[in-house]
N, CA and C atoms as an extended XYZ file, in Angstrom:
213
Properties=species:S:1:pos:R:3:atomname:S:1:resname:S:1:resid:I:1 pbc="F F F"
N         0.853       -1.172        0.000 N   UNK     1
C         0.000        0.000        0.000 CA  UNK     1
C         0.895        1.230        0.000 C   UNK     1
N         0.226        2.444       -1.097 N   UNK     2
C         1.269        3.536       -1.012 CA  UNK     2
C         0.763        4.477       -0.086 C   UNK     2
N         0.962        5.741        0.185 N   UNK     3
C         0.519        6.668        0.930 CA  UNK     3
C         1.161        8.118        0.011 C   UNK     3
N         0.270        8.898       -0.210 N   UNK     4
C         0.920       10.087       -0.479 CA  UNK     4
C        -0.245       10.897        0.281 C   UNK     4
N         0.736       12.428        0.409 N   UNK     5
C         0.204       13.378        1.301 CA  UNK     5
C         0.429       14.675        0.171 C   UNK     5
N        -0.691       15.196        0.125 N   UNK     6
C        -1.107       16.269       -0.766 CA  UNK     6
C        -0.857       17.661       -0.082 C   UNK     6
N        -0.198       18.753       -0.094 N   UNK     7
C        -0.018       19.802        0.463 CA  UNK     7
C        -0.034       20.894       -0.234 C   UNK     7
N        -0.932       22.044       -0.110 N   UNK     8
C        -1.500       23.240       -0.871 CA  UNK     8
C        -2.071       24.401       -0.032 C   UNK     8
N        -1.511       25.825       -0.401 N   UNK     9
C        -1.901       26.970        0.313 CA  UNK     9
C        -3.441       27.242        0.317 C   UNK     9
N        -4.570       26.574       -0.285 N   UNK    10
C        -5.515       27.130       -0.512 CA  UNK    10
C        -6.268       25.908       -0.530 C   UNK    10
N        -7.846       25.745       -0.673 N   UNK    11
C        -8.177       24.513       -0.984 CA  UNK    11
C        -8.712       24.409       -2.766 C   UNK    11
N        -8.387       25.384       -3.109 N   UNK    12
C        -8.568       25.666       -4.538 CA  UNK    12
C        -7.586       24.657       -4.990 C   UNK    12
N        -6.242       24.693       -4.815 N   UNK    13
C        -5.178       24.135       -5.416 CA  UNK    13
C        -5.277       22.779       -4.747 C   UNK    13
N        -5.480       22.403       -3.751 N   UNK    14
C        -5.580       21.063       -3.307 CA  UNK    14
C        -6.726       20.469       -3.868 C   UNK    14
N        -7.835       20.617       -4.201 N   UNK    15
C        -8.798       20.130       -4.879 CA  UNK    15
C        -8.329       20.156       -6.630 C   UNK    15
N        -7.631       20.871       -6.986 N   UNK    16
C        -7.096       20.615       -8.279 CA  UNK    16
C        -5.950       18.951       -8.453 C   UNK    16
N        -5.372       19.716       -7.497 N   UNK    17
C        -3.693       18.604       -7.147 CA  UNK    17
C        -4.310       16.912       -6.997 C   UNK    17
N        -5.242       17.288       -6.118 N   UNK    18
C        -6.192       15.735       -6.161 CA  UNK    18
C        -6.609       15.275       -6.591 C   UNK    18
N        -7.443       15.959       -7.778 N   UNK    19
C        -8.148       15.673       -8.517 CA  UNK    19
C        -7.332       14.815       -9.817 C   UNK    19
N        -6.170       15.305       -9.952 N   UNK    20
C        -5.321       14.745      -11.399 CA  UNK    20
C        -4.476       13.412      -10.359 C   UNK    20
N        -4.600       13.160       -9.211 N   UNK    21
C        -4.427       11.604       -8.848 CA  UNK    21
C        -5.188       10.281       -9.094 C   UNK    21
N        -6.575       10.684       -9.111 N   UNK    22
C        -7.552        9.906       -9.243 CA  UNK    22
C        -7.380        9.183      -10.394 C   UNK    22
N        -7.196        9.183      -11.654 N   UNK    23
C        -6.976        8.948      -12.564 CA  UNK    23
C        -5.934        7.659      -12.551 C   UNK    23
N        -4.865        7.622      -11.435 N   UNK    24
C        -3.825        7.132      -11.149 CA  UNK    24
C        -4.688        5.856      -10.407 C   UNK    24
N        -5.449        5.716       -9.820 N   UNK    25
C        -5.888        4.810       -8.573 CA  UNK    25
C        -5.635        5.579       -6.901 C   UNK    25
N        -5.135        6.611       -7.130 N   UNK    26
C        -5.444        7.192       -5.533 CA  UNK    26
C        -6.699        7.026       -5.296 C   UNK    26
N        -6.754        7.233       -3.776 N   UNK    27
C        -8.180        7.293       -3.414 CA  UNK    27
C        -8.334        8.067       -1.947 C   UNK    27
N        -8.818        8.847       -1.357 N   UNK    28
C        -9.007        9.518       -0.170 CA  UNK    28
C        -8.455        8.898        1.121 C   UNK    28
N        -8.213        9.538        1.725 N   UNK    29
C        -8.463        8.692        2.929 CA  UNK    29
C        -8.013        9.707        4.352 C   UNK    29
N        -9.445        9.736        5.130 N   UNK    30
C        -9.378       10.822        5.920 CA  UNK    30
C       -10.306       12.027        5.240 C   UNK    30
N        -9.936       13.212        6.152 N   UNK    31
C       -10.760       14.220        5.603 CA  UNK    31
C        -9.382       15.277        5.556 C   UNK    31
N        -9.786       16.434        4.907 N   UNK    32
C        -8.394       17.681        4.949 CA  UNK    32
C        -8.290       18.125        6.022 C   UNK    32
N        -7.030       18.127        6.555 N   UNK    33
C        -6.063       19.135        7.718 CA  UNK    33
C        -5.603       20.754        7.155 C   UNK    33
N        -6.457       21.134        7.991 N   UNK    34
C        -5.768       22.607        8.070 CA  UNK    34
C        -4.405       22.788        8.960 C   UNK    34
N        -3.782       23.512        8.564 N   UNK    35
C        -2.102       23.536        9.253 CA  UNK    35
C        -1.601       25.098        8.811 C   UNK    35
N        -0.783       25.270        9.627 N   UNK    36
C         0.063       26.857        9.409 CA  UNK    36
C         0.352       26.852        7.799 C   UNK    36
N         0.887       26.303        7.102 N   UNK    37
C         1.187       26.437        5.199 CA  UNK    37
C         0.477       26.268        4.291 C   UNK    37
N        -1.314       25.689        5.213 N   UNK    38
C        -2.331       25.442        4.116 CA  UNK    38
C        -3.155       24.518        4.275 C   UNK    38
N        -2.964       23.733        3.601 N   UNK    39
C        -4.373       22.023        3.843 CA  UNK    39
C        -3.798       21.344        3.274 C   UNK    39
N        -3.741       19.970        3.516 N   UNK    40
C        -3.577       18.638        3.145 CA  UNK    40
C        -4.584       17.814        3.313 C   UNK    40
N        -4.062       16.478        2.326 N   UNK    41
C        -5.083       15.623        2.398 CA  UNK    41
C        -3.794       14.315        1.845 C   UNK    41
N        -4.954       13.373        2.741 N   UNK    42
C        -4.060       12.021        2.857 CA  UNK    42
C        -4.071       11.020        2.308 C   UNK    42
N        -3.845       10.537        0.281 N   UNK    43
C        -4.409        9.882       -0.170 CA  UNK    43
C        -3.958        7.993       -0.045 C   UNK    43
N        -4.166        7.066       -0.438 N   UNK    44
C        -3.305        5.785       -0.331 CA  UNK    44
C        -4.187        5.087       -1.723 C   UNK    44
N        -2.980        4.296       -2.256 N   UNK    45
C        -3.131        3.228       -3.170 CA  UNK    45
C        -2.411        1.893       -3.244 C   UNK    45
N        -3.563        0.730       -3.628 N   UNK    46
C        -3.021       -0.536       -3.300 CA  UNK    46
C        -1.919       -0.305       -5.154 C   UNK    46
N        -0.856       -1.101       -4.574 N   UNK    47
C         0.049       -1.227       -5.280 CA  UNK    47
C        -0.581       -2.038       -6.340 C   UNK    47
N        -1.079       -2.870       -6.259 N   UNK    48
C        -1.870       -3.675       -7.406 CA  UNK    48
C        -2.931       -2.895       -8.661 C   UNK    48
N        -3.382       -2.218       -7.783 N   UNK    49
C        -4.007       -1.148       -8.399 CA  UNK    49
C        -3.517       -0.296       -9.331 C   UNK    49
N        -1.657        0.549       -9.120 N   UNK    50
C        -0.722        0.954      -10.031 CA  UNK    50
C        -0.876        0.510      -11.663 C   UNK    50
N        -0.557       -1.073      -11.666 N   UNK    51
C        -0.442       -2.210      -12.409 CA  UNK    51
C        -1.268       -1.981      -13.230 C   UNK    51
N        -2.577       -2.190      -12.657 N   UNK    52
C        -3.693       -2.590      -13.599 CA  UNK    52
C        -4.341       -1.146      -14.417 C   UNK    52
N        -4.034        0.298      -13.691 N   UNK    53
C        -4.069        1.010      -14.985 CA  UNK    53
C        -2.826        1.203      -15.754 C   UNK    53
N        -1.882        0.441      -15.698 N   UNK    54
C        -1.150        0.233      -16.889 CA  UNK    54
C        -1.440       -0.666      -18.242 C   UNK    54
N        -1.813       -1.801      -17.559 N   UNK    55
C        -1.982       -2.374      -18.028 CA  UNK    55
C        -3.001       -2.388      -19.474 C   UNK    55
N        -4.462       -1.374      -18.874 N   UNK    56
C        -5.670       -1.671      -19.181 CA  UNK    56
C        -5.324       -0.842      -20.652 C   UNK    56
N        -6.145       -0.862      -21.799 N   UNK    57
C        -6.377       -1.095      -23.181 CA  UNK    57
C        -6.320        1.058      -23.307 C   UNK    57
N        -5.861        1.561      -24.100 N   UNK    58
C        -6.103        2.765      -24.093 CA  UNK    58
C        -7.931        2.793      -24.028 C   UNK    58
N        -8.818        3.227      -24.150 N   UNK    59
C       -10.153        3.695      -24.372 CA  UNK    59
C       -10.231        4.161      -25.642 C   UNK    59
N       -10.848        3.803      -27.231 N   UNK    60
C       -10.940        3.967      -28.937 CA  UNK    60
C       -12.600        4.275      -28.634 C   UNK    60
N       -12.578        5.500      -28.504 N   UNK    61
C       -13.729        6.356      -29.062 CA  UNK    61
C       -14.548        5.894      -30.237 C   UNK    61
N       -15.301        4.590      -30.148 N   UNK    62
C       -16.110        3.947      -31.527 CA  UNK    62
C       -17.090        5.030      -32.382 C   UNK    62
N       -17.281        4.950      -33.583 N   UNK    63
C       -18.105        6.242      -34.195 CA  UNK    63
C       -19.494        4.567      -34.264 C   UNK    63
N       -20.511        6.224      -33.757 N   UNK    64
C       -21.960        5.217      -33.661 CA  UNK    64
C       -22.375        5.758      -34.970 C   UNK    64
N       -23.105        4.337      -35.488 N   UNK    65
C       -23.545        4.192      -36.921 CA  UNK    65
C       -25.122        4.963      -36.554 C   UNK    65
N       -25.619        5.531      -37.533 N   UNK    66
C       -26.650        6.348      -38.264 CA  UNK    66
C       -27.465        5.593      -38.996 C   UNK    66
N       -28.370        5.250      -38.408 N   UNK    67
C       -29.770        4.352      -39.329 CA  UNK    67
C       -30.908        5.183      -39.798 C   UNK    67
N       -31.208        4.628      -40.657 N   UNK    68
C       -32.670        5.374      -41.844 CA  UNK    68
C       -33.833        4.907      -41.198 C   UNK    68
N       -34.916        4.693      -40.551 N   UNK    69
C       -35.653        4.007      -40.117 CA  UNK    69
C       -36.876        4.513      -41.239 C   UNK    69
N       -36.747        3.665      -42.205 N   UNK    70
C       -38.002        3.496      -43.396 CA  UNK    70
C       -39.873        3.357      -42.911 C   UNK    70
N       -40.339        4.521      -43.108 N   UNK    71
C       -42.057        4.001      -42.672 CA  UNK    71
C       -42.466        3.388      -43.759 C   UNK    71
């Protein structure tokens, strides 16, 4: 299991900073600390988890077909 700790003067920027982890397999954990330099937040990911969005297939945007529906 990983642990990272998110640290930002504002909660503007910490809600940004977090937001582009998710994508990764972070996931919350806890609620935000206010502190003298700003707010944090305490995210963790199972290492297995890393892996498997490597792994997984890019996402191919399919074009949806267009039908005539004849009366």
């Amino acid at each position: 299991m990983e642990y990272n700790i998110v640290v930002a003067p504002n909660l503007e920027t910490l809600a940004t900073e977090v937001a582009v982890l998710f994508p990764q397999g972070w996931k919350l954990k806890g609620g935000i600390i206010e502190h003298t330099d700003g707010f944090s937040q305490q995210l963790v990911r199972q290492t297995a988890d890393k892996f498997k969005k490597q792994r997984q297939a890019p996402v191919v945007a399919t074009r949806q077909r267009r039908t005539k529906w004849i009366e």
